[in-house]
N, C-alpha and C positions, 0 to 999 in steps of 0.2 A: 509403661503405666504400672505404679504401687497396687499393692491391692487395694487401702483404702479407696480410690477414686474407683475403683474395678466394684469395691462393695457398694459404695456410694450410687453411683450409677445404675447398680441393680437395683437399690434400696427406691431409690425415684420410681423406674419404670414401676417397679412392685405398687408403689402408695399410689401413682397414676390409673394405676388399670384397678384397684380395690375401687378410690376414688369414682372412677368410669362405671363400673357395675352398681354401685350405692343409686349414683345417679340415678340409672337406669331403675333401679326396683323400687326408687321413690316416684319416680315416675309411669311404674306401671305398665313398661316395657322393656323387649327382650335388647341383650346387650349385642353389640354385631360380631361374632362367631370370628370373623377374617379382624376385626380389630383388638380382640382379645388375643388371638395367636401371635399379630404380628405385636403387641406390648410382651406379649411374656418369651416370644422370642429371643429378642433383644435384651430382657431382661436375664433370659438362660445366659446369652454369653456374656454379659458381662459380669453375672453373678460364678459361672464358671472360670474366668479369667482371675477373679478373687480367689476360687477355689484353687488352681493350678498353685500359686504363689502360695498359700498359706499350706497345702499339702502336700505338695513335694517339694522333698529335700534333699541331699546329697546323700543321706545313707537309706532312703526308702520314701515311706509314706507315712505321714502323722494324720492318725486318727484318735484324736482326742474330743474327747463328749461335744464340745461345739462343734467342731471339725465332720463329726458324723452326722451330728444333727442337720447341719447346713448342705451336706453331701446328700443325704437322704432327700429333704424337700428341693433340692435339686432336682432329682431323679423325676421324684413322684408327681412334680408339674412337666421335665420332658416327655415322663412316659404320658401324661393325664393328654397333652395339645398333640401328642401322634396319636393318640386315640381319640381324637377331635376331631380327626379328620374322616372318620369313619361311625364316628358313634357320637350321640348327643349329650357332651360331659361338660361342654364349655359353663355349665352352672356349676361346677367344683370348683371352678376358679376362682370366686368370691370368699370361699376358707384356703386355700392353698395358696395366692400372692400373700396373703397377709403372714401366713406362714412360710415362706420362702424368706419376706420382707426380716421376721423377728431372727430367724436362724441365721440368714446371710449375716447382720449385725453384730448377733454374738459371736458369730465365725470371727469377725476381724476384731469387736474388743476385746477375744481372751481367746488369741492366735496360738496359744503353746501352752495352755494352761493345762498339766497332767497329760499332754500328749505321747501315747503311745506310738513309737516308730517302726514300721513292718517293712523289710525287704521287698522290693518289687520282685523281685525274682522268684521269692518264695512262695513254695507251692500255699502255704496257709492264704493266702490272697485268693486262691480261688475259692476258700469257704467264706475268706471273709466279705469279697464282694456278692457270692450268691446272698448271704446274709441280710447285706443290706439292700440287693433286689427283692427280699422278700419282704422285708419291713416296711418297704418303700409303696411296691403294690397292694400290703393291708392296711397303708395307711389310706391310701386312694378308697381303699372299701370301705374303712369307718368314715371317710368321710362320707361316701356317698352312702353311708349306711345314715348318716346326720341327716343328711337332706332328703330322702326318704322317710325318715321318721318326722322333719315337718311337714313333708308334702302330705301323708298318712293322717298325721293329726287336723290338718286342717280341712281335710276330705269327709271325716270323721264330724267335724263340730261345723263340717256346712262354712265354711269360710276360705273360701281356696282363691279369696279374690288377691293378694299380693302376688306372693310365691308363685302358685302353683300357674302364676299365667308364665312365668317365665322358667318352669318347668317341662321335661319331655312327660308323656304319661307313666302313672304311676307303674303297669307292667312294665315300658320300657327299665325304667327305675331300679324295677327289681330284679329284670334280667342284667341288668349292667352288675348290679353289686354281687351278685354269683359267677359272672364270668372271671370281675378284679379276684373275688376268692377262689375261683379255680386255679387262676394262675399263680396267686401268692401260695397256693398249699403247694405247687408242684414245683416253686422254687425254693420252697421253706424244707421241702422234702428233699433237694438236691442239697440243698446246704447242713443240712444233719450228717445228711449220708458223707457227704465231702469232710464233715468235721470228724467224723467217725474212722473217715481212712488217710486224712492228714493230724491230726493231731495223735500224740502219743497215747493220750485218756480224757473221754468226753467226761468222766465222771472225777475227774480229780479234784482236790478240793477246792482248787479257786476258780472251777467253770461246774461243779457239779449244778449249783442252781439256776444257771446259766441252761444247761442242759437237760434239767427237771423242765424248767420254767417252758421253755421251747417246745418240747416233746408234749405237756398238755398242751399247748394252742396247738397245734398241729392233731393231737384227737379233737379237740372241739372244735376247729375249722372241716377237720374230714366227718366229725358225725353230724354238721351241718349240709356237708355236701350231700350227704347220704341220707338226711331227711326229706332236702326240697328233692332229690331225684323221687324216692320213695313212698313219700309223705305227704308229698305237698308243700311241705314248710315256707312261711312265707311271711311278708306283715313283720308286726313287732315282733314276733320269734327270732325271726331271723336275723332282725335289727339285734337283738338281745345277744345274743351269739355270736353277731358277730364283732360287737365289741369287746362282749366278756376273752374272745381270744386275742383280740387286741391288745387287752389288757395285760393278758399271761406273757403275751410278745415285749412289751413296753418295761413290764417288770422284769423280763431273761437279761432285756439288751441294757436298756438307759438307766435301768434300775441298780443295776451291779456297776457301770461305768461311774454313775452319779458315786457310789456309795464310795470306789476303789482312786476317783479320782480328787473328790472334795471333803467326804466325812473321813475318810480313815488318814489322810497325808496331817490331819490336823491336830 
């Protein structure tokens, strides 16, 4: 099986289960937990069997801007449904197939476009996968830093009758999006660290921004951590912060890829 029928096939299951939860929150009920896992299941492998074919190659691994892109929202829905199973997160899934759906897509029409090819063997794969396990898990936390911030608003203005029925409560909420930021800081800190003692110089000049950019999300995800521990911090605070390092992360990674793979070749 080609990839495209491997994308194809993801891209269905994805617009199926978006489709399915619409339903649902037009109708004012919750989506079934075991139906959503088993759509996005099927949707991983076959979204990962496009992945196989389009990323390895005979001399390594092509990671180019789509390529990561679609690698990542990969991730970030396996990791989101094994943590379904223990935690109330199946309401992320209503931004993240949609998102798997756009990336899977552009994975297969622009397959090799500025793709970067990295030896499987080479120890740099171990910084570059912790990398995108960290980008992968802050993305899961802006998201649910998203839906917290409408379940909040609508809590707020006395209207919590859509959403918030098909929401966990709002503490749950916000203990979940502290836990996803525990863990992306303590993989985003392995991957510095891994870039520091595999790469020759994290500050040279075509990663130094790269390595700015990174190193703030990494202080403001940790002086987040160290508010709610200390502080309290909570609410739009924390919503506020934790995108603004979302943002510093977005701009280190897809923002220098964007710029080295499409504005400068031109």
């Amino acid at each position: 099986m080609t990839a495209p029928i491997f994308s194809l096939l993801a891209a269905a299951f994805y617009l199926g289960g978006t489709l399915y939860q619409i339903r649902c929150l037009m109708r004012r009920r919750s989506a079934s937990p075991g139906l959503l896992r088993g759509i996005g299941l099927v949707a991983l492998l076959c979204h990962a069997g496009g992945l196989y074919v389009q990323i390895f190659t005979g001399n390594g691994l092509s990671f180019g801007f789509f390529h990561v892109s679609s690698l990542i929202a990969w991730l970030v829905l396996a990791v989101t449904l094994i943590f379904s199973l223990r935690a109330p997160v199946t309401s992320l899934l209503i931004g993240l197939f949609p998102l798997a759906l756009i990336t899977d897509l552009l994975a297969w029409l622009f397959p090799s476009h500025g793709a970067a090819v990295i030896p499987g063997h080479s120890a740099l794969m171990i910084h570059v996968m912790l990398s995108i396990l960290a980008y992968g898990i802050f993305t899961i936390a802006v998201f649910q830093a998203g839906l917290l911030a409408v379940q909040d608003n609508q809590l707020k203005h006395r209207n919590p009758v859509r959403f918030n029925r098909t929401f966990p409560p709002l503490q749950t909420m916000e203990a979940l999006l502290f836990q996803f930021v525990l863990c992306g800081e303590v993989l985003l800190t392995l991957s510095l660290l891994s870039g520091f003692v595999f790469l020759d110089n994290m500050f040279a000049q075509n990663v130094a921004h790269k390595t700015l950019l990174s190193c703030l999300a990494w202080v403001v995800f940790g002086i987040l951590l160290w508010g709610r521990h200390f502080r309290g911090w909570r609410g739009s605070f924390a919503i506020r912060w934790t995108l603004g390092g979302f943002l510093l992360l977005m701009l280190a990674f897809f923002g220098s890829k964007l710029v080295s793979e499409f504005i400068l070749p031109m």
